[in-house]
N, C-alpha and C positions, 0 to 999 in steps of 0.2 A: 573536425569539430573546432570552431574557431574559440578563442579565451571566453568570448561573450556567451555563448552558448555552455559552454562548461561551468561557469561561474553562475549562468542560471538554472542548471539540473542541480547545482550543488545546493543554493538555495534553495530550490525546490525540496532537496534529501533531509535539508532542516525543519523545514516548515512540515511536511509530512511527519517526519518520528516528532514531533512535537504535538501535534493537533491529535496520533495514534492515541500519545502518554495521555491526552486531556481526557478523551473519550477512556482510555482503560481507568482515568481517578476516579471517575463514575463508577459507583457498583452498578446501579441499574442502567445495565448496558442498552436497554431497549431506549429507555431517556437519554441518554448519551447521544443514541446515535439518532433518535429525531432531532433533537434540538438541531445537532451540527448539519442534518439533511438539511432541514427546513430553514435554517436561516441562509445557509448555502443554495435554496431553493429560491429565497428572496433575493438574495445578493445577485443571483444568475436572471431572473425577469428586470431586476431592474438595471442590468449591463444591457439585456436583451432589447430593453427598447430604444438604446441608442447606439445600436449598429446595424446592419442589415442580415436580411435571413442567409444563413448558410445555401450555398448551391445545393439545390434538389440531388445530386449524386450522391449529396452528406447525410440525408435523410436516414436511408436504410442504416449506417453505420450508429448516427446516433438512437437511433429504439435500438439497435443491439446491443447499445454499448450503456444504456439506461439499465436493461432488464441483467446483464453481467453484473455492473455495478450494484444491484441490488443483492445480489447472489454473493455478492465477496464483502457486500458490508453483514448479512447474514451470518458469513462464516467465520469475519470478524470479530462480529459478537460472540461468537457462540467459541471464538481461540483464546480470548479474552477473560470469558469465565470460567475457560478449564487451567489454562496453565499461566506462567509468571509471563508477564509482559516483555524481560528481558530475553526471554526462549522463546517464544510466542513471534513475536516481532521477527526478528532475525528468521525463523524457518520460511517462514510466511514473505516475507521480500525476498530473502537468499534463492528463493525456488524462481520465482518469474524469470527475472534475466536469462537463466537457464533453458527455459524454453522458448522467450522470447525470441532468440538466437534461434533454433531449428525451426521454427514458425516463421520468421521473417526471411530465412535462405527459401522455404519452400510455397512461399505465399507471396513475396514479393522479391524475387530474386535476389534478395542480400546475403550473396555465400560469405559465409564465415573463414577467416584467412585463419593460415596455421597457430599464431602466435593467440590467435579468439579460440579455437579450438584450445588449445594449453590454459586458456582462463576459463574456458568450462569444467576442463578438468580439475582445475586448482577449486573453484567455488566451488563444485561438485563433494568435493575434499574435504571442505571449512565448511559446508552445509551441514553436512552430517554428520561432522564433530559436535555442531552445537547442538544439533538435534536431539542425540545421543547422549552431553553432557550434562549432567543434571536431570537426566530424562527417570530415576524412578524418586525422586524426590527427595526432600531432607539433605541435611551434609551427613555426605558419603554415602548419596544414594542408599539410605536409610529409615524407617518411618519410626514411629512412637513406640517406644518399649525398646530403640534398636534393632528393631526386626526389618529384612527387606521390603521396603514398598512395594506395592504393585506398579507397573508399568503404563506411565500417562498415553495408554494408546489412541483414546481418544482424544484427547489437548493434541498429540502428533498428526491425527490422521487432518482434525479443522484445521493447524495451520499448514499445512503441505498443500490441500482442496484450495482455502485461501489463495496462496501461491499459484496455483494453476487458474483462478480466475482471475488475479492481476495480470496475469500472461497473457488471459484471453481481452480483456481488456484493453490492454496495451495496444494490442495488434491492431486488433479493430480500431482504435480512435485513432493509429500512426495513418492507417489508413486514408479512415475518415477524415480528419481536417485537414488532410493532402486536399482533399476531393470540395473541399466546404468553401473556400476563396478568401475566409476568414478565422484565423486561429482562434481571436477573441467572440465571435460570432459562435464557434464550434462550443466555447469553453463555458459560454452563456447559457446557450439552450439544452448540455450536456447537465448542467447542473441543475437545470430548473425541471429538466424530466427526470433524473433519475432520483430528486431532492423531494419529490412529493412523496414516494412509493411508502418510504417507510414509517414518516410522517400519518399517512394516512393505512398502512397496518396500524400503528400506535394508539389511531384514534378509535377505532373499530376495536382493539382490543383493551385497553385501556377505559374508555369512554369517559364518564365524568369525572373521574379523577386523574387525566393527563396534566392539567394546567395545574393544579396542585403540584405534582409529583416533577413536571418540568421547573415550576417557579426557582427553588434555590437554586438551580443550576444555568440558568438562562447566560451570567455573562459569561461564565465558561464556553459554555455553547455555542454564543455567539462567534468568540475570541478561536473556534477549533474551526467554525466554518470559515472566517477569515481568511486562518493557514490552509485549510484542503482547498479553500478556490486558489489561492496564490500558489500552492506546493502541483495541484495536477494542470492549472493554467501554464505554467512556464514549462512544464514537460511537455504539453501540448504543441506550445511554441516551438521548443526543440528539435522536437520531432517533424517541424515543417522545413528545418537547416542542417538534418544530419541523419544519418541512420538510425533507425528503430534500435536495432542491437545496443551499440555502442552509448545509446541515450540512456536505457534502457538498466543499461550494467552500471553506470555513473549513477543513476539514481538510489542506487542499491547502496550507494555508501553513507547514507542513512541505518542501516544495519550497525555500525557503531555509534551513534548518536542515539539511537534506540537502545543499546546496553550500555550504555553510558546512563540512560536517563532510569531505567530500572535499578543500575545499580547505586543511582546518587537519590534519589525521589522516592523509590518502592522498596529501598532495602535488600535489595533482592540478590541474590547470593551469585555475583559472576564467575568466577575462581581463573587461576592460568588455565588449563585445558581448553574452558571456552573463551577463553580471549585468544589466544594462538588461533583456534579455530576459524574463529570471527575474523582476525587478521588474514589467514588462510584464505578467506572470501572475497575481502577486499583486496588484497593482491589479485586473486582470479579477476574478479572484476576490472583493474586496473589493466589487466592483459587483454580483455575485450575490447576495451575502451581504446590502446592503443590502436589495436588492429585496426578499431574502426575511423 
């Protein structure tokens, strides 16, 4: 991976846990997450019409990789309004890379060198530190009255599923805009199919009271589709100069820019445990990364 290719997965890790935090300041995540489809819908038709169509090979990748993406902003909403954003986030990226890595040795031949295997195991480590800490709620794991909380097994199980369809995701589009002849071609017409889906659940569910309920939030909205075309456009790029894995795992170092932003913007309780943990990840990741 050359310096220019690192320096733009790493922007990409900012622009992503930034546009995440925009969407989770939203309570009504459903409006959250039209607003940023939809204008990221617009922003992708009107890239689209001045560059040429993706190679016919890019096709199938992109409807698969539209209807995933619908599937993982689903489950994003729905990680969103069970647990804190600073837990939430981190399980939910910490998981991809991780499978990303056995999916790309068995799908595209990129075997995993020893030192990649040792960062799976490390982020495997830091994953489920963070998972784990904070996981029944309140300081010290504690609820109202001081009694034991219940266990956020739900918040845990959407973002882990999350995690597994950013992996699917992944795969499919490193694939795809290999195949497309255009990264910015792939990144246009990626956005403007899978930017309608939910958009148009919204409208259907919502009906005449969407543009009401969108309005106050509209330059936010705009300002998160922005960051998601620039954050998953330069990973796209990436992934046309370097392995899937190693792109992949460098992305994920977002994961502390994401607890960072929970714990300075949302209040949100990080403590040492889950920051060793988090560190934990990002070192594993770092080990991927060299390998690759």
């Amino acid at each position: 991976m050359t310096v220019t290719v690192v320096a733009a997965v790493l922007v990409a890790a900012m622009a992503h846990a930034s546009w995440n935090a925009l969407a989770h300041a939203i309570k009504d995540q459903l409006v959250a997450f039209t607003l940023i489809a939809g204008c990221a819908a617009a922003l992708g038709a009107v890239t689209a019409c001045f560059v040429p169509l993706p190679h016919a090979a890019a096709w199938p990748y992109l409807v698969a990789s539209a209807l995933l993406h619908l599937g993982y902003q689903l489950l994003l909403m729905r990680s969103f309004s069970l647990g804190d954003f600073g837990q939430m986030y981190p399980i939910a990226r910490g998981t991809a890379p991780l499978v990303v890595t056995v999916l790309a040795a068995v799908l595209v031949d990129e075997t995993p060198a020893p030192w990649q295997l040792a960062g799976v195991a490390l982020a495997s480590a830091g994953l489920v530190g963070v998972a784990l800490w904070g996981f029944r709620g309140g300081a010290g794991g504690r609820g109202e009255g001081g009694t034991r909380a219940r266990p956020q097994w739900p918040a845990l199980l959407a973002a882990l599923t999350t995690g597994l369809s950013i992996a699917a995701y992944t795969v499919v589009d490193g694939i795809g805009v290999r195949a497309s002849g255009s990264p910015v071609a792939y990144i246009a017409w990626l956005m403007l199919l899978q930017g309608v889906l939910i958009p148009a659940y919204a409208c259907h569910r919502l009906r005449g009271s969407l543009l009401t309920r969108l309005r106050p939030h509209a330059v936010r909205g705009f300002v998160g589709a922005v960051l998601s075309l620039l954050a998953y456009g330069l990973v796209l790029w990436a992934q046309t100069r370097a392995p899937m894995a190693p792109v992949a795992a460098l992305r994920e170092s977002s994961i502390i820019v994401g607890a960072a932003i929970g714990a300075l913007f949302f209040k949100e309780r990080f403590g040492g445990p889950r920051l060793v943990a988090a560190g934990l990840m990002v070192v594993g990741i770092g080990l991927m990364l060299r390998a690759g």
